[in-house]
C-alpha positions as CSV (number, residue, x, y, z in Angstrom):
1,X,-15.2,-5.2,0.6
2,X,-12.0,-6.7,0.0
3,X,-12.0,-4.9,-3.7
4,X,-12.2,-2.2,-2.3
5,X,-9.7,-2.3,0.4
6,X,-7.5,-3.5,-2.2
7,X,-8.0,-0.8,-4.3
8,X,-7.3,2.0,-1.8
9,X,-4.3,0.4,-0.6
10,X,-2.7,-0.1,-4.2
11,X,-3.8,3.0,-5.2
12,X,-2.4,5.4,-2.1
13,X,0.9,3.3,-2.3
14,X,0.4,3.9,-6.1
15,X,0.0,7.9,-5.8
16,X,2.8,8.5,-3.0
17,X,5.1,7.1,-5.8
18,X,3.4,9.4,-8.2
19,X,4.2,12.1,-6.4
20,X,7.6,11.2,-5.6
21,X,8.8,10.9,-8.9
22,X,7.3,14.4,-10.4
23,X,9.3,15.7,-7.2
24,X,12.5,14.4,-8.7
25,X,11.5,15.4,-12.0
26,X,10.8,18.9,-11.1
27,X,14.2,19.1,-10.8
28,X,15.4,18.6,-13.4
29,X,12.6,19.8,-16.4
30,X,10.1,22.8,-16.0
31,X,7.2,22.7,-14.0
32,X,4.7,22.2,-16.7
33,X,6.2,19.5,-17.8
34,X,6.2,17.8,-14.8
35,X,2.4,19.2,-14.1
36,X,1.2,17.2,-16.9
37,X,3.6,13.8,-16.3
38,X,1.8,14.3,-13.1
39,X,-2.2,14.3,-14.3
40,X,-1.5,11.3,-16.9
41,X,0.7,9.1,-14.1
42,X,-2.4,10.2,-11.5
43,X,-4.8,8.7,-14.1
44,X,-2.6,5.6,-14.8
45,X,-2.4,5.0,-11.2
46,X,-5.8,4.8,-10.8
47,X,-6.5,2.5,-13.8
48,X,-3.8,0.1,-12.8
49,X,-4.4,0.4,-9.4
50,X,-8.3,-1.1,-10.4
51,X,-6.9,-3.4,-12.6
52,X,-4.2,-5.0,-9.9
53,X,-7.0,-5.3,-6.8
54,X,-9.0,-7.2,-9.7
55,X,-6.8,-9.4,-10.3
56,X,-5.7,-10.1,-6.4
57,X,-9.1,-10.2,-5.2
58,X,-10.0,-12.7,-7.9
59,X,-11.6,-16.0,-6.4
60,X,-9.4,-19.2,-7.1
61,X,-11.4,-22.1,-9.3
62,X,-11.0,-25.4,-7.4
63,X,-13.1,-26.9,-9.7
64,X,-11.1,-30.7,-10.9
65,X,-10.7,-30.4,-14.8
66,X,-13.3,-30.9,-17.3
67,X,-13.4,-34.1,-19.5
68,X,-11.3,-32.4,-22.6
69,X,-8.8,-31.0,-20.0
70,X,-8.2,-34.7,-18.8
71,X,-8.5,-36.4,-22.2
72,X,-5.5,-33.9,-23.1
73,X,-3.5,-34.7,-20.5
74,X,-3.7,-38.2,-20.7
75,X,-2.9,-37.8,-24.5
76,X,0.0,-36.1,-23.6
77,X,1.2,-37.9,-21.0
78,X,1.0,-41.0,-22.8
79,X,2.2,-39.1,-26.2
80,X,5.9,-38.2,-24.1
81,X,6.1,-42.3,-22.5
82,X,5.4,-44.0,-25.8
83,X,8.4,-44.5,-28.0
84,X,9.5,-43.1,-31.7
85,X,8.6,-44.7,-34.3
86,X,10.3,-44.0,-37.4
């Protein structure tokens, strides 16, 4: 449900901007110009608009790190305290 909710609200916010801009365009180019900056922007909206609530609604991994994950850090913090040898 959240997704979703997510999703409308990015995408309203999303198309109100849409429209406003092929507003001010229409002002300055022809009006099928700014007829078709309107249908791609409307489809861009709504893919990014998906993509975005995706990526906001996304659970958050609490998980502690795996073995290799901690093996690497300790490498590396022991790797940036140990001294040069040349």
């Amino acid at each position: 449900m959240a997704l979703l909710a997510a999703f409308l609200a990015i995408a309203i916010v999303g198309q109100v901007a849409n429209v406003a801009i092929c507003l001010l365009l229409e002002r300055f180019f022809p009006g099928a110009f700014t007829l078709a900056v309107f249908f791609v922007s409307w489809i861009g909206v709504f893919w990014l608009a998906w993509r975005l609530a995706l990526r906001v609604t996304e659970p958050r991994s609490n998980t502690a790190p795996n073995a290799d994950e901690q093996q690497l850090l300790v490498f590396l913090t022991t790797a940036m305290h140990a001294p040069m040898v040349v």
